[in-house]
LOGUFI-921339 format. One record per atom (N, C-alpha, C): x, y, z. Coordinates in steps of 0.001 Angstrom, whole numbers, padded with zeros to 6 digits, always signed. Example, Ala and Ser with C-alpha at 12.3 -4.5 7.8 and 13.67 -1.06 7.14 Angstrom:
+013190-005690+007800 +012300-004500+007800 +013200-003300+007800 +012850-002250+007080 +013670-001060+007140 +012900+000030+007870 
END
This chain:
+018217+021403-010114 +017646+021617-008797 +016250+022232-008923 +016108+023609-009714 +014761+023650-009802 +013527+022684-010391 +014224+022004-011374 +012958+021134-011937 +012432+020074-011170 +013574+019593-010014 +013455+019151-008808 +012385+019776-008134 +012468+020881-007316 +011534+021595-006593 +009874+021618-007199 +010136+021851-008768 +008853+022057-009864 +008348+020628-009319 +008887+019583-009779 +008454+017684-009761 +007759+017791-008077 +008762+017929-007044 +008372+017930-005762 +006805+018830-006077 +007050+019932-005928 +005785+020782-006062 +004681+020655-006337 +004721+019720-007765 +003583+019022-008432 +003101+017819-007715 +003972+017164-007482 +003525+016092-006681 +003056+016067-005698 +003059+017290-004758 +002517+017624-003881 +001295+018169-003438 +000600+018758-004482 -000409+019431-005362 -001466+018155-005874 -001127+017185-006814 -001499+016286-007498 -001850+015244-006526 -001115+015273-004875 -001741+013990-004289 -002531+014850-003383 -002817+015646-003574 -003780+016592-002522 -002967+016418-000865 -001395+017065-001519 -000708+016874-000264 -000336+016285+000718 -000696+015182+000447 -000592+014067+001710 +000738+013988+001962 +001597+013837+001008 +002935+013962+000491 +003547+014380+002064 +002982+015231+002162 +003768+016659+003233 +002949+016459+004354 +002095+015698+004607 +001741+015340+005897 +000169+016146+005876 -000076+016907+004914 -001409+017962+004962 -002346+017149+005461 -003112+017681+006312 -004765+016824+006773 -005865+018135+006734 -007045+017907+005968 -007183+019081+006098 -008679+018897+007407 -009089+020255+007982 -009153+019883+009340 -010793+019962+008892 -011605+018988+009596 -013206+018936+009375 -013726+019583+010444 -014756+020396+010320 -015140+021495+010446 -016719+020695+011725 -017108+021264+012864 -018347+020122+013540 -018983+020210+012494 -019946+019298+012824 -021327+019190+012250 -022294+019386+013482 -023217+020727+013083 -024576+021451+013617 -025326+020800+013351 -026432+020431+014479 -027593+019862+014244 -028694+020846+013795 -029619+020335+012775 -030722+021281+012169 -031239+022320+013607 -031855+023521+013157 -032023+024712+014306 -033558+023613+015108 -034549+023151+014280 -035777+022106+014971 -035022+021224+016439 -034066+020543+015810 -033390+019911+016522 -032513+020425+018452 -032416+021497+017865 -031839+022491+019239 -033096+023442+019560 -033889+023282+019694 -034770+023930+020362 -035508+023103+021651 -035023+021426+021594 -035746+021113+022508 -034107+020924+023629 -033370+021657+023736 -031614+021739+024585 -032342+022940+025380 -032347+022447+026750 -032255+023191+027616 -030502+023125+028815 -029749+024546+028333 -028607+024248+028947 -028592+024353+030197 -027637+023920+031301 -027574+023362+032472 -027635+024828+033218 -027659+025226+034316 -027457+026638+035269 -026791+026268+036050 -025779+024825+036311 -024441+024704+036994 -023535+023496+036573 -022667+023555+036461 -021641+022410+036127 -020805+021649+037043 -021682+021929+038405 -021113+021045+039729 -021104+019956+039584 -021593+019103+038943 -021465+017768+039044 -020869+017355+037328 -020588+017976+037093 -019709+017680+035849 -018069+017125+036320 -017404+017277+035023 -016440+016871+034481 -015101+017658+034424 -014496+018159+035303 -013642+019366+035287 -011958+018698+034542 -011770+019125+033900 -010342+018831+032775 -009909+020401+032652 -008456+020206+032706 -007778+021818+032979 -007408+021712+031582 -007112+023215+031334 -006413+023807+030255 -005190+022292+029524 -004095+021809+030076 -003087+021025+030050 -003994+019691+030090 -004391+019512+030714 -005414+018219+030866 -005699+017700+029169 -006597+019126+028958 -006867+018561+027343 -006280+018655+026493 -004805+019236+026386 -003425+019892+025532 -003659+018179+025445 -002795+017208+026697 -002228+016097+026395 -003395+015116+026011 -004390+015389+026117 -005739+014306+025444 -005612+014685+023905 -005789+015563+023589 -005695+016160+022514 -004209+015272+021574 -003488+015563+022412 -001845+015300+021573 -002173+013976+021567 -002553+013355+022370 -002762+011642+022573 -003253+011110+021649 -004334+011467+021497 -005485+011135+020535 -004947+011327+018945 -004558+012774+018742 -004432+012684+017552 -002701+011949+016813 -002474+011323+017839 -001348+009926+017779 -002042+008744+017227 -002826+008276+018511 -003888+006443+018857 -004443+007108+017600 -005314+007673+017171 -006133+008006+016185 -006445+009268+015317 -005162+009241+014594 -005463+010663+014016 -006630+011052+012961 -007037+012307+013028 -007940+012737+011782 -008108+012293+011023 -009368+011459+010449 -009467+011425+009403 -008742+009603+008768 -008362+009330+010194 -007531+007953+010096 -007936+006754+010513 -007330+005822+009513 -008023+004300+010226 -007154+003389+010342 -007464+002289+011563 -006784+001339+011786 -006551+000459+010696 -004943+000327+010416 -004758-000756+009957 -005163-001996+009850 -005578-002433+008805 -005854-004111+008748 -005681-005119+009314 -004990-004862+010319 -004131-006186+010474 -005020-007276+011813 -006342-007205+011615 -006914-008206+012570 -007607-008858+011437 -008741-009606+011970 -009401-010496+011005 -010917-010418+010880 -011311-009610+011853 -013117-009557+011406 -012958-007621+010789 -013336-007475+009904 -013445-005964+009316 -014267-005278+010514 -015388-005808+010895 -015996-005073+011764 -015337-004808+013232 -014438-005389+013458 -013517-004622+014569 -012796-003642+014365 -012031-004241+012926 -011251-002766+012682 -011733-001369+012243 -013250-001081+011879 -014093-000113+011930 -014774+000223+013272 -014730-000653+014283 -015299-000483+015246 -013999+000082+016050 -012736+000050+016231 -011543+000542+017006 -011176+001871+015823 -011099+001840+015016 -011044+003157+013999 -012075+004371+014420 -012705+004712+015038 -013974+005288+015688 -013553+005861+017379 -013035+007076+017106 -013005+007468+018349 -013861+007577+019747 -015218+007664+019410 -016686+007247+020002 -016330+005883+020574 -015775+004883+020041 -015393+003919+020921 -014857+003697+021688 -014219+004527+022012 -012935+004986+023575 -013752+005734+024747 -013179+005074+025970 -013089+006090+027234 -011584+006652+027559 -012087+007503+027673 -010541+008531+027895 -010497+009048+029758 -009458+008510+030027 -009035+008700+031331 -007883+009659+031380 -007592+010255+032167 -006782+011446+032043 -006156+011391+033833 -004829+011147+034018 -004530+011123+035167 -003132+012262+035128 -003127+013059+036127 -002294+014124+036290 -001037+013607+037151 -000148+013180+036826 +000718+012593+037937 +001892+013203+038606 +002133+014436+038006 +003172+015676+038032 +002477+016977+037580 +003276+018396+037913 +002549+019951+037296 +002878+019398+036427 +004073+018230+035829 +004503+018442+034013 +004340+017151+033776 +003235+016529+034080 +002847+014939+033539 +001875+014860+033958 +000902+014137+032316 -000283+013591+032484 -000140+012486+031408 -000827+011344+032073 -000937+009923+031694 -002572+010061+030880 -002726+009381+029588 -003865+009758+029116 -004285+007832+028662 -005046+007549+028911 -005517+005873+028498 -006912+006047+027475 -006763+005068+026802 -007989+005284+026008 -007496+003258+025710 -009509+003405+026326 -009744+002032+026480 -011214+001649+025521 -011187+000953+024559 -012260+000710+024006 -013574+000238+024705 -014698+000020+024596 -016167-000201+024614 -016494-000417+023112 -016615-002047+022768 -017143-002758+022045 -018549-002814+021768 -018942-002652+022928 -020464-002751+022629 -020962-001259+022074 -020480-000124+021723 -020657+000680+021191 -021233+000881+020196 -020549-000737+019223 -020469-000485+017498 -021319-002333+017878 -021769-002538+018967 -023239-003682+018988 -022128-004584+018464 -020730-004737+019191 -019764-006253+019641 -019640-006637+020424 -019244-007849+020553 -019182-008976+021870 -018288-009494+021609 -016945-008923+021497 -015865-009751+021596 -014723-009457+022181 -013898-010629+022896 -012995-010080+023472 -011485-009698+022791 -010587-008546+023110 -009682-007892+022517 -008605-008178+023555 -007732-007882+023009 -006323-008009+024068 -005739-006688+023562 -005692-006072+023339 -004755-005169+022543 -005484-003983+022149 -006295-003520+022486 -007362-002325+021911 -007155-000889+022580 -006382-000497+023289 -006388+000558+024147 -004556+000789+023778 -004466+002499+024421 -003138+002523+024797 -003154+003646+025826 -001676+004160+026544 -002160+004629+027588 -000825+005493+027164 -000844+006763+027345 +000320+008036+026455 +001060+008685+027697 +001877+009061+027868 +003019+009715+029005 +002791+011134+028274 +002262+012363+028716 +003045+013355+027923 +002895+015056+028435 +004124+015230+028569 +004092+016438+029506 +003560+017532+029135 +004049+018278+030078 +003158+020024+030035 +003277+020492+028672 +004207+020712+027740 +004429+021520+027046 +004007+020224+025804 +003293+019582+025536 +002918+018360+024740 +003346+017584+023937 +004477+017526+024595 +005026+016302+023773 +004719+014905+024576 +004396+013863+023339 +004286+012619+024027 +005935+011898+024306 +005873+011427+025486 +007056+010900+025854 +007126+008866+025954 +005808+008725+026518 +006302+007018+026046 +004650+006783+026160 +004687+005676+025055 +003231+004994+025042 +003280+003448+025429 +002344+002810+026226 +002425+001500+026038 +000791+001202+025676 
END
């Protein structure tokens, strides 16, 4: 049993953990200080974008489902440049609909022309069920 645990251990170590599900988490990237000096920030956010606390729990949980960290779409279409172009979270609009205090519906719909394509998809989006406390409950 222990040399078991030792083998597990190593192997776990040796694949840089993937083994065990490890992702390790990337950190933003800051733009040079030249670069932020010409950001003048806003003095109201009235015409913004208001997303609650829970709002972004289930975007959050959604997302890192459709597209987790660090992850890419499977192969399984036929021009490479789609499947790098849907692998790219920047390629999604994210809609966020509240339909209960303990349900929010989250859709994420591609924009092709993002990654400079013109083609049509059937299948590029999905849309996540997932309540207050974040668990996803059904995707189509």
């Amino acid at each position: 049993m222990r040399r078991t645990l030792l083998a597990v251990a190593s192997l776990g170590v040796l694949s840089g953990c993937s083994f065990f599900g490890y992702h390790k988490h990337e950190k933003a990237r800051w733009a040079p200080p030249e670069q932020a000096r010409d950001i003048d920030f806003p003095d109201s956010f009235e015409t913004g974008v208001h997303l609650t606390g829970p709002m972004v729990s289930a975007m959050e949980v959604a997302m890192s489902d459709f597209l987790p960290p660090g992850g890419k779409l499977k192969g399984h279409r036929t021009d490479p440049r789609l499947d790098e172009c849907l692998s790219r979270r920047s390629t999604y609009e994210t809609f966020i609909l509240q339909a209960r205090d303990d349900l929010y519906f989250v859709r994420f719909s591609p924009v092709l022309s993002r990654c400079g394509l013109d083609v049509p998809i059937l299948d590029g989006g999905a849309v996540y069920a997932v309540d207050s406390q974040g668990q996803i409950l059904d995707v189509h």
